[in-house]
C-alpha positions as a Python dict, from the first residue, in 0.01 Angstrom:
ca = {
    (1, 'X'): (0, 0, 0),
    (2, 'X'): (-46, 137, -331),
    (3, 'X'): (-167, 481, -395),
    (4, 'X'): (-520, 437, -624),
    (5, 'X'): (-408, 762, -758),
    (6, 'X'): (-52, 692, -868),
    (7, 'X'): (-83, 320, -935),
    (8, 'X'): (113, 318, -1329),
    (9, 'X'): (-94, -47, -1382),
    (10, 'X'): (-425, 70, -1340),
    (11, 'X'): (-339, 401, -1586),
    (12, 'X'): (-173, 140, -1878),
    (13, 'X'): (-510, -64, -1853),
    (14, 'X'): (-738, 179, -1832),
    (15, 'X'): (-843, 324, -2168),
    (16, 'X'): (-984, 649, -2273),
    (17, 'X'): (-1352, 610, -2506),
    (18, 'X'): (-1178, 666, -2828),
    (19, 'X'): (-936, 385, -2773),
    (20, 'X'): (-1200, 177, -2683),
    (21, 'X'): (-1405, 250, -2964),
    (22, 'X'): (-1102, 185, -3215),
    (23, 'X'): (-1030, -104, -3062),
    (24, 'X'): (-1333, -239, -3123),
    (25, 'X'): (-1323, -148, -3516),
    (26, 'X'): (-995, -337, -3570),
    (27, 'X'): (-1087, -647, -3359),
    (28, 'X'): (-1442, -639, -3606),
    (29, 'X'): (-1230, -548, -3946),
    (30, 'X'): (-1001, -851, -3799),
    (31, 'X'): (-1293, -1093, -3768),
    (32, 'X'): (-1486, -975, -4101),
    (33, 'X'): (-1151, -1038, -4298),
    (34, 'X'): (-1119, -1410, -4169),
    (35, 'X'): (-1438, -1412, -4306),
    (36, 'X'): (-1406, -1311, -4587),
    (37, 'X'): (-1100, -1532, -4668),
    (38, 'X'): (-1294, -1828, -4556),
    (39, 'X'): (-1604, -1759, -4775),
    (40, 'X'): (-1363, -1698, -5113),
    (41, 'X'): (-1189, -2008, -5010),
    (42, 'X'): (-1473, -2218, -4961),
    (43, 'X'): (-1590, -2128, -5339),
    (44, 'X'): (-1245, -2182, -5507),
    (45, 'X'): (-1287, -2548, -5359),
    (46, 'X'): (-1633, -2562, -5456),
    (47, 'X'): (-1575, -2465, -5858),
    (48, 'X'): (-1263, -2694, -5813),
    (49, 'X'): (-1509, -2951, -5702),
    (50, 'X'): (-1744, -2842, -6004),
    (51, 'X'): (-1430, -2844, -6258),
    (52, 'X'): (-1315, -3219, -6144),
    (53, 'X'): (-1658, -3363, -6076),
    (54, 'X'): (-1735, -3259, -6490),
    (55, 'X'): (-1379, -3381, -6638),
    (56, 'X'): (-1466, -3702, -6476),
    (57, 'X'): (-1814, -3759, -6590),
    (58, 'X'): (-1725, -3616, -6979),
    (59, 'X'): (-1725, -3877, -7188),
    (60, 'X'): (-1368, -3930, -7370),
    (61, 'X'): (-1381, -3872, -7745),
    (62, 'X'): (-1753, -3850, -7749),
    (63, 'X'): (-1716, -3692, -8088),
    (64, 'X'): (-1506, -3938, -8249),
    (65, 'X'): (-1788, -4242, -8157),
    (66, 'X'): (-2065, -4019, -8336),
    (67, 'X'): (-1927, -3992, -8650),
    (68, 'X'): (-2097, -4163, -8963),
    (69, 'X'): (-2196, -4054, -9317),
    (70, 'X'): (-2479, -3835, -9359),
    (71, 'X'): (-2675, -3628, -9579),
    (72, 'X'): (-2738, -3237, -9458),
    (73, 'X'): (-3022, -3265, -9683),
    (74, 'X'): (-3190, -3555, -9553),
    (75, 'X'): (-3052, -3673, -9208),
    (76, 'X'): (-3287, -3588, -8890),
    (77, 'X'): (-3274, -3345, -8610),
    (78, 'X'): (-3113, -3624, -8388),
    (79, 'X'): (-2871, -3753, -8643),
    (80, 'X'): (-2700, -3381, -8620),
    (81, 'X'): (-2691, -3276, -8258),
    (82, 'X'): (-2536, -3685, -8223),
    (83, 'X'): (-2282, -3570, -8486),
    (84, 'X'): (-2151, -3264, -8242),
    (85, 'X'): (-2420, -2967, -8367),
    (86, 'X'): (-2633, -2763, -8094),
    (87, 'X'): (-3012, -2846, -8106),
    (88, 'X'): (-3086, -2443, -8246),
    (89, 'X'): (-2798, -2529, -8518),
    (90, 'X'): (-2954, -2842, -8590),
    (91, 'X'): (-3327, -2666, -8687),
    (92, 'X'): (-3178, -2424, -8839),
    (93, 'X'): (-3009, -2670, -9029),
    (94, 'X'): (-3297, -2833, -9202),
    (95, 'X'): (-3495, -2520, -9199),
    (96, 'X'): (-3231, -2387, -9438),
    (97, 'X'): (-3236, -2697, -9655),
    (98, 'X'): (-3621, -2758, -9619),
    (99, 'X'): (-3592, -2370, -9805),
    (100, 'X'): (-3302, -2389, -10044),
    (101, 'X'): (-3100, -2729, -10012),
    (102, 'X'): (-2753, -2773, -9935),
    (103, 'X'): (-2496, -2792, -10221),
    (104, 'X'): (-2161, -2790, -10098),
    (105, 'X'): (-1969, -2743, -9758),
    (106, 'X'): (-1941, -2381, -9885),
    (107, 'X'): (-2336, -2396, -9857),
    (108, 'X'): (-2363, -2533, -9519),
    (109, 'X'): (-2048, -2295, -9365),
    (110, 'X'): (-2259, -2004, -9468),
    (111, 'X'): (-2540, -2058, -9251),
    (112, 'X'): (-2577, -1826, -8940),
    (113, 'X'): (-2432, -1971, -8620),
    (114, 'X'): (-2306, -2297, -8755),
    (115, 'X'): (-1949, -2402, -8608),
    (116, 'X'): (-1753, -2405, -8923),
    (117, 'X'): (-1441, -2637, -8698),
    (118, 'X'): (-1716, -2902, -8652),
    (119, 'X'): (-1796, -2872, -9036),
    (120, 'X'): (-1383, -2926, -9108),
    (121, 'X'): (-1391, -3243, -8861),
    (122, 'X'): (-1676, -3364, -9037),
    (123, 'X'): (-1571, -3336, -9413),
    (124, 'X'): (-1463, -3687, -9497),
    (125, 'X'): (-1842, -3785, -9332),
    (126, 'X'): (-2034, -3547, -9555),
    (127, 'X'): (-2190, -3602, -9906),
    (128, 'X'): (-2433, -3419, -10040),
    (129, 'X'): (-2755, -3502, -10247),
    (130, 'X'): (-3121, -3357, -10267),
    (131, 'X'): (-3406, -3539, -10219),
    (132, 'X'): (-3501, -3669, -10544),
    (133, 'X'): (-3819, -3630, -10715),
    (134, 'X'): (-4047, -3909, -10773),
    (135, 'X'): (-4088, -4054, -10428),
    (136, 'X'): (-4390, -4085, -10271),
    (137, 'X'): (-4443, -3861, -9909),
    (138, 'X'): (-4697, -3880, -9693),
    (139, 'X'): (-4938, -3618, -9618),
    (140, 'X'): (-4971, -3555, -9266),
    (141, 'X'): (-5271, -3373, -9095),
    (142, 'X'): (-5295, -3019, -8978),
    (143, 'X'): (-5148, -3020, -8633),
    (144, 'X'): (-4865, -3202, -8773),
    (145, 'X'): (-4925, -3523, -8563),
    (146, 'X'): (-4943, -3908, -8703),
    (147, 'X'): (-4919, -3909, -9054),
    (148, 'X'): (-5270, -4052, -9209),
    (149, 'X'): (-5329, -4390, -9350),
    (150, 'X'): (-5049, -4468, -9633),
    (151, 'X'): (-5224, -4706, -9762),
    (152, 'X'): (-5531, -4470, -9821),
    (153, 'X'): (-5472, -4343, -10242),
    (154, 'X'): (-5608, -4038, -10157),
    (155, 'X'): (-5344, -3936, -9891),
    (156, 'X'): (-5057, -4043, -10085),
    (157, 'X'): (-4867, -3780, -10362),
    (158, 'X'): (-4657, -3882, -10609),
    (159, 'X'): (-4419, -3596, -10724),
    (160, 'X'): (-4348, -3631, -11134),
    (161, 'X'): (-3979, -3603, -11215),
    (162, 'X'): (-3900, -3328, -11412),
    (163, 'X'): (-3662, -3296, -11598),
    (164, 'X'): (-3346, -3074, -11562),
    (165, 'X'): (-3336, -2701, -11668),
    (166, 'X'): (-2989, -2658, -11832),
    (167, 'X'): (-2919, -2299, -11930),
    (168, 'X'): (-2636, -2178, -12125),
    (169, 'X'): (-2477, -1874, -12034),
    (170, 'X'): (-2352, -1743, -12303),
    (171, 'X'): (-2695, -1767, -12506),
    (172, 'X'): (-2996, -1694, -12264),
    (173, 'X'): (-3187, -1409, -12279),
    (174, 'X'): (-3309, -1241, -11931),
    (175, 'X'): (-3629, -1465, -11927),
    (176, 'X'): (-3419, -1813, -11951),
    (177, 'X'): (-3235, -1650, -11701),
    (178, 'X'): (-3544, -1633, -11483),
    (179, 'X'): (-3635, -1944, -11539),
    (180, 'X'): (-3384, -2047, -11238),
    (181, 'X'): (-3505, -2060, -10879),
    (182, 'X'): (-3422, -1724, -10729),
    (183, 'X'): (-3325, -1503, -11013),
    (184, 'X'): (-3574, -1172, -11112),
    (185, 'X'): (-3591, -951, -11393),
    (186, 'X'): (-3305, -720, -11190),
    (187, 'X'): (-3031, -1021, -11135),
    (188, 'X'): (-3116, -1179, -11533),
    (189, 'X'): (-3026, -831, -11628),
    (190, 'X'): (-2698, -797, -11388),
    (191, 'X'): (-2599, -1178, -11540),
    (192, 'X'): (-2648, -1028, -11893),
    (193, 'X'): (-2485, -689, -11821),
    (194, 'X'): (-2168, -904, -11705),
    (195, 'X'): (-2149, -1083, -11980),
    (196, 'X'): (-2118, -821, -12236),
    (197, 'X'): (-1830, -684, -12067),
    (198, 'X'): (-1673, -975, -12099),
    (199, 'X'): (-1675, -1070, -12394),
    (200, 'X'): (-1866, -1390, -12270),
    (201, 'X'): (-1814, -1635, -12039),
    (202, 'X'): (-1560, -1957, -12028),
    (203, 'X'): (-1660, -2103, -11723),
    (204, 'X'): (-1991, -2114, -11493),
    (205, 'X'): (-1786, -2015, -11145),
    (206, 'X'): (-1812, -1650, -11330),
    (207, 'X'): (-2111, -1603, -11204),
    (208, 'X'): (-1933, -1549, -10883),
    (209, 'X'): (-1743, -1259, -10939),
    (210, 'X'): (-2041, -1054, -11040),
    (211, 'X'): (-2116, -789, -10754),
    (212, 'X'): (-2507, -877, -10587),
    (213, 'X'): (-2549, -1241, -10647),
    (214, 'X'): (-2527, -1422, -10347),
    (215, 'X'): (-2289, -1748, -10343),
    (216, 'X'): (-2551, -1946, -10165),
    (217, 'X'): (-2822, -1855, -10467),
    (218, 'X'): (-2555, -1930, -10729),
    (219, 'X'): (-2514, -2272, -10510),
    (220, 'X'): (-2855, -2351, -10593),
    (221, 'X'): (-2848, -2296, -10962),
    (222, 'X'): (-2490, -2378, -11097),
    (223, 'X'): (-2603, -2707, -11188),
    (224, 'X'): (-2882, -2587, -11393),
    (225, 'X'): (-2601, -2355, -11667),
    (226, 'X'): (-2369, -2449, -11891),
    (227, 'X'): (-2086, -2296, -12082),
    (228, 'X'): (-2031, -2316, -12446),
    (229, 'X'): (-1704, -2165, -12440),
    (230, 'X'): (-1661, -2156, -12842),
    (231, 'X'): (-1888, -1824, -12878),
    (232, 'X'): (-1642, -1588, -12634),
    (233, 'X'): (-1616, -1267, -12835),
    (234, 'X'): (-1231, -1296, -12838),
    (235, 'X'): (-978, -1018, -12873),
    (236, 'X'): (-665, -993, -13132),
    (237, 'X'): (-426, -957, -12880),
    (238, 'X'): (-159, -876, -13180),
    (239, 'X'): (-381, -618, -13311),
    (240, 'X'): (-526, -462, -12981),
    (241, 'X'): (-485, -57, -12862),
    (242, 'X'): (-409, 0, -12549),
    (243, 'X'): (-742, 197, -12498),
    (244, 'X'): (-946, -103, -12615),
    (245, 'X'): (-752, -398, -12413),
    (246, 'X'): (-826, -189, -12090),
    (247, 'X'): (-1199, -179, -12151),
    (248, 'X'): (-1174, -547, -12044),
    (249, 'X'): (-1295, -620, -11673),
    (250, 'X'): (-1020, -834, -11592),
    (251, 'X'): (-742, -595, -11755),
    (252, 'X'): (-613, -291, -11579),
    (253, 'X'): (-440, 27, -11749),
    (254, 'X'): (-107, -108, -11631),
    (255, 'X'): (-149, -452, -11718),
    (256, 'X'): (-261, -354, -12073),
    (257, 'X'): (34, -87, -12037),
    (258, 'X'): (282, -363, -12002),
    (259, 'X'): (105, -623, -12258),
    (260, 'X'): (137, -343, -12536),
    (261, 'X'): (472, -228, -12471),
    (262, 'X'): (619, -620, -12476),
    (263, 'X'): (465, -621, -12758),
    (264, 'X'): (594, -360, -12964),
    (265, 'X'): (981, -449, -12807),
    (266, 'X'): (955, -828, -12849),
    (267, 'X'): (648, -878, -13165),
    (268, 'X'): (348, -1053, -13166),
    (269, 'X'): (237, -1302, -12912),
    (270, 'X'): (185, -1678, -13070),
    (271, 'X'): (38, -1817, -12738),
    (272, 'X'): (-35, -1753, -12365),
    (273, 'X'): (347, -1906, -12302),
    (274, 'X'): (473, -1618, -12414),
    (275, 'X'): (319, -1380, -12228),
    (276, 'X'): (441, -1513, -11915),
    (277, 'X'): (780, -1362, -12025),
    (278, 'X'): (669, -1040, -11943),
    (279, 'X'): (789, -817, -11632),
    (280, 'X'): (508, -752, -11369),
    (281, 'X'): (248, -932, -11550),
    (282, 'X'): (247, -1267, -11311),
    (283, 'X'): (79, -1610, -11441),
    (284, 'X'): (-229, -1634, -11299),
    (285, 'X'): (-332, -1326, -11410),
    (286, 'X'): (-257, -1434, -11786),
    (287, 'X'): (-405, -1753, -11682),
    (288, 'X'): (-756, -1553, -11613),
    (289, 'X'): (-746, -1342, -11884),
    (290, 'X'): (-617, -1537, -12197),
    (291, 'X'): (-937, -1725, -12294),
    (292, 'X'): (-1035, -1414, -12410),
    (293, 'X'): (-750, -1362, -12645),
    (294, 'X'): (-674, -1447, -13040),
    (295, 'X'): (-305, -1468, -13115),
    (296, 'X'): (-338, -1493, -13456),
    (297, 'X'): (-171, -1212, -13602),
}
């Protein structure tokens, strides 16, 4: 009927190698990208699974049934991983305190690692005081185990109190100063150094602004200084060259630019009131600096 050779059919279904082969590559491309989609699919729903399965078990405001006071210096590993801190934190925590004790929130925010939010949310739950002396700790053995028989005398310690070092600031020599926990021949001498350039000191937070004392060291001995702010060296602010104001640590050129000239336009200053009158001379910085002045003329 047909001829074999002419039949069109038989020559539209009958493909050459090469289309062969290509088909095969896009049938397999097809098939591997199904695949594909159905593998990435499968682990969206999985994670979604994951994500739902974990907002459902999380307890709701499992910080805010934690809270209570506490004491950074004596509360226990437990107490501070229930109150929202990571196990690490928490031994680093009483590591730090075990070393220096913990002053202040300032204290605490500076140690490595520590989440300083949690710290914020925990402010109205924090107060802080050291272990004090005079209570009786048991000795425990060497592997750290069961503490021995308290009721044994000779494995019981009773610290003595002692009593408070007070240092004042504007008196001590460099071996008071070394007298405090932490501070070496080197640091008494920086403290001293200070103080001579300023004429003395009005206030204990100026141990702050000298350059190489750390703020958690100066956390540890604040309480142990004191100020007598009667023997500041003052200056006669009436009297006063340029030159000599500007020596001052807390007084630029400008500023003692500005001070002289108001002076010399408007007379002599008879308190710290007046000085806020000047132009570009703003009232904190007379705040800082006037202890050291005498406006007696």
């Amino acid at each position: 009927m047909f001829n074999r050779k002419n039949n069109p059919w038989k020559e539209f279904f009958e493909w050459t190698k090469s289309e062969k082969r290509m088909a095969f590559v896009i049938v397999g491309l097809i098939f591997v990208t199904y695949g594909l989609s159905l593998y990435f699919k499968s682990i969206e729903n999985s994670k979604e699974i994951q994500i739902a399965y974990f907002d459902s078990t999380e307890p709701e405001n499992s910080f805010e049934t934690d809270k209570f006071k506490f004491n950074p210096n004596t509360c226990t590993k437990n107490d501070l991983v229930k109150l929202g801190f990571k196990p690490f934190i928490a031994d680093r925590i009483i590591k730090f305190r075990d070393k220096y004790g913990i002053y202040s929130e300032n204290t605490l925010r500076k140690i490595y690692g520590i989440d300083t939010s949690l710290i914020s949310q925990l402010s109205d739950w924090i107060y802080f005081e050291l272990k004090s002396p005079g209570k009786l700790n048991n000795r425990t053995n060497k592997n750290n185990l069961k503490p021995f028989n308290e009721n044994v005398a000779s494995n019981q310690i009773w610290s003595k109190p002692k009593p408070k070092l007070e240092i004042e600031l504007n008196t001590a020599d460099t071996s008071q100063f070394k007298l405090l926990k932490g501070i070496g021949s080197k640091r008494a001498q920086m403290i001293v150094n200070y103080r001579e350039k300023l004429g003395g000191f009005f206030s204990e937070k100026q141990l702050y602004e000298i350059w190489g004392l750390d703020s958690i060291l100066l956390d540890s001995i604040i309480s142990n200084t004191w100020v007598d702010n009667t023997l500041i060296r003052k200056i006669q602010i009436n009297k006063v060259s340029k030159d000599e104001l500007a020596i001052h640590p807390y007084i630029s050129k400008k500023t003692a630019t500005l001070i002289i000239n108001y002076r010399k336009q408007h007379g002599v200053f008879r308190s710290k009131e007046d000085m806020y009158k000047q132009i570009g001379v703003n009232k904190a910085e007379i705040d800082k600096i006037s202890p050291y002045f005498d406006f007696t003329d």
